[in-house]
C-alpha positions in Angstrom: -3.1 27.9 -1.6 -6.7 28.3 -2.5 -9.5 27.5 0.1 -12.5 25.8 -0.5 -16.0 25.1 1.5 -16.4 21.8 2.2 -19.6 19.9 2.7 -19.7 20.9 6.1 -19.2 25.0 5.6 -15.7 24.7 7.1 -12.8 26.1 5.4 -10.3 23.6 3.1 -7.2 23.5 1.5 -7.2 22.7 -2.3 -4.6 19.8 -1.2 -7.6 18.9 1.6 -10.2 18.5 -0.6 -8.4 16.0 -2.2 -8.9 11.9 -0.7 -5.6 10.5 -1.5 -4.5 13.3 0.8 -6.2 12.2 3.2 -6.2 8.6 2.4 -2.5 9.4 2.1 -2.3 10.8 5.5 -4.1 7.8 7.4 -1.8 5.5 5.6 1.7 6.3 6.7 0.5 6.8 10.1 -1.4 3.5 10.0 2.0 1.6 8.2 4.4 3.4 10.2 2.8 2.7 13.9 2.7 -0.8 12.5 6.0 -1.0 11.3 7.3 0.4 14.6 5.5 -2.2 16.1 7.1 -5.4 14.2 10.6 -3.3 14.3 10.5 -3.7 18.2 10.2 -7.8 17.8 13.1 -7.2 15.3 10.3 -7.9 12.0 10.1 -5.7 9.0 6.4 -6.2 7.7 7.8 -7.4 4.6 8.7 -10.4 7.0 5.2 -10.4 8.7 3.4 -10.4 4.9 5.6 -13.3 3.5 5.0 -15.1 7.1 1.2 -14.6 6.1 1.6 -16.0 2.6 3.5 -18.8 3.4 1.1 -19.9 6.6 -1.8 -19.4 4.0 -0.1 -21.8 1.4 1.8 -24.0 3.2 4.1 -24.5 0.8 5.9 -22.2 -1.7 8.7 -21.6 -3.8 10.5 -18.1 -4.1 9.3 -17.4 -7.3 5.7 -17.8 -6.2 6.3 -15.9 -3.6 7.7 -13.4 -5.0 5.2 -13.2 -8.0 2.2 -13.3 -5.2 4.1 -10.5 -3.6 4.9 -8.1 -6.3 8.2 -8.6 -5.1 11.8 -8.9 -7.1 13.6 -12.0 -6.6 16.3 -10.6 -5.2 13.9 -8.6 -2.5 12.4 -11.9 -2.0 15.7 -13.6 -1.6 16.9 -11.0 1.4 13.9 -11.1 3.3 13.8 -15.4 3.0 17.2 -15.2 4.4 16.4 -13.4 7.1 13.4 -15.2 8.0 15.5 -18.6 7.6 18.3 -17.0 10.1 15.3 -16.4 12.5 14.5 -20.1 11.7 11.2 -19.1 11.6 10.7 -20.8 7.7 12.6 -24.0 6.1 13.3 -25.1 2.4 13.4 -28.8 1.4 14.6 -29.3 -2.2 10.9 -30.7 -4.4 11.6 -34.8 -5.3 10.3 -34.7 -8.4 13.0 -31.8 -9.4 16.0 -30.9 -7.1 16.3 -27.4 -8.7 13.6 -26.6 -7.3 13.7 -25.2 -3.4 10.6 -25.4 -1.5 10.2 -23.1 1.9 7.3 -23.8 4.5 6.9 -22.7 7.9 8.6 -24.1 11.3 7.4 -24.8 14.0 8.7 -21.6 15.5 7.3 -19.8 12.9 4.0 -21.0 12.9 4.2 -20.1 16.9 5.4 -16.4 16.0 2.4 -15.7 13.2 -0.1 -15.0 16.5 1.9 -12.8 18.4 2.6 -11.2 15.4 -1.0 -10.7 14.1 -1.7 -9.7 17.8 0.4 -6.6 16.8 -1.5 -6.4 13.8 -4.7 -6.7 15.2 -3.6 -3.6 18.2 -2.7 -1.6 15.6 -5.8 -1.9 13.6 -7.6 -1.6 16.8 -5.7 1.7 17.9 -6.8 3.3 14.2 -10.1 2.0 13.6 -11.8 0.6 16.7 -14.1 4.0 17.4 -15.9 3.2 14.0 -18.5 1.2 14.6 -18.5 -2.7 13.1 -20.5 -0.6 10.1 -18.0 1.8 9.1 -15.2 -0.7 9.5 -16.8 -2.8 6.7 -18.0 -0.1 4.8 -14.7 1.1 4.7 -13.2 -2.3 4.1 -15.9 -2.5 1.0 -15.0 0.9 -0.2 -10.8 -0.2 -0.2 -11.4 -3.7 -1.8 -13.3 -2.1 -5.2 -10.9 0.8 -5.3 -8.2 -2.4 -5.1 -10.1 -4.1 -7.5 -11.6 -1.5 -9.9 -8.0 -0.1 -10.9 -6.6 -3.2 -10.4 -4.0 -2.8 -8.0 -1.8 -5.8 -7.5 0.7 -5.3 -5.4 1.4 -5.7 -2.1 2.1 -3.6 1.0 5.0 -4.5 2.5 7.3 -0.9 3.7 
């Protein structure tokens, strides 16, 4: 592999001097500590990102759900049944159409959400909390208009 300079005079990999490498590299190990994390509370964060939907909206069907989270309805089908065996979310049928199945949160669920961003929050802590409130939003900034700019849409959830 070629070596290059980089800004600082050291030495570089051609794959180095590449950022999705490296934003590549932060990533899994970011996702992965987190999703080792949920795994020991016997959560996927698939679970933890509908959890964080459904609190958000209240209410929601499947299909938005799964159209908010870039998500099959099948997908979104196994991971409501889990989350409904875990009686952490309910469905109601709507009364204005019974076809219609409408899942909110339970009252265990709604207790689960903070220990569960807890783990989030540690994790995010454990990554980023040597840069300083600055570079955190910078970086923040930086991820949103990269999100935004090639309009990315779906949502991280493995």
């Amino acid at each position: 592999m070629v070596s290059m300079e980089t800004d600082s005079g050291a030495q570089a990999s051609q794959l180095e001097m590449h950022l999705g490498y490296w934003l590549r590299r932060v990533s899994n190990a970011v996702s992965g500590s987190f999703a080792r994390s949920l795994q020991a509370r016997q959560t996927s964060v698939a679970e933890w990102v509908l959890l964080c939907h459904l609190h958000d909206r209240k209410q929601a069907t499947p299909g938005e759900l799964a159209e908010a989270l870039t998500m099959t309805r099948g997908a979104i089908s196994k991971v409501i049944d889990k989350l409904q065996a875990k009686e952490w979310i309910q469905s109601r049928i709507k009364p204005e159409d019974n076809r219609v199945q409408l899942l909110s949160l339970t009252a265990a669920g709604r207790r689960v959400i903070p220990q569960l961003a807890e783990i989030a929050d540690h994790n995010d802590d454990r990554f980023f909390a040597f840069l300083n409130t600055g570079e955190r939003r910078t970086l923040r900034d930086l991820l949103i208009r990269l999100t935004n700019h090639h309009q990315i849409r779906d949502v991280p959830f493995e």
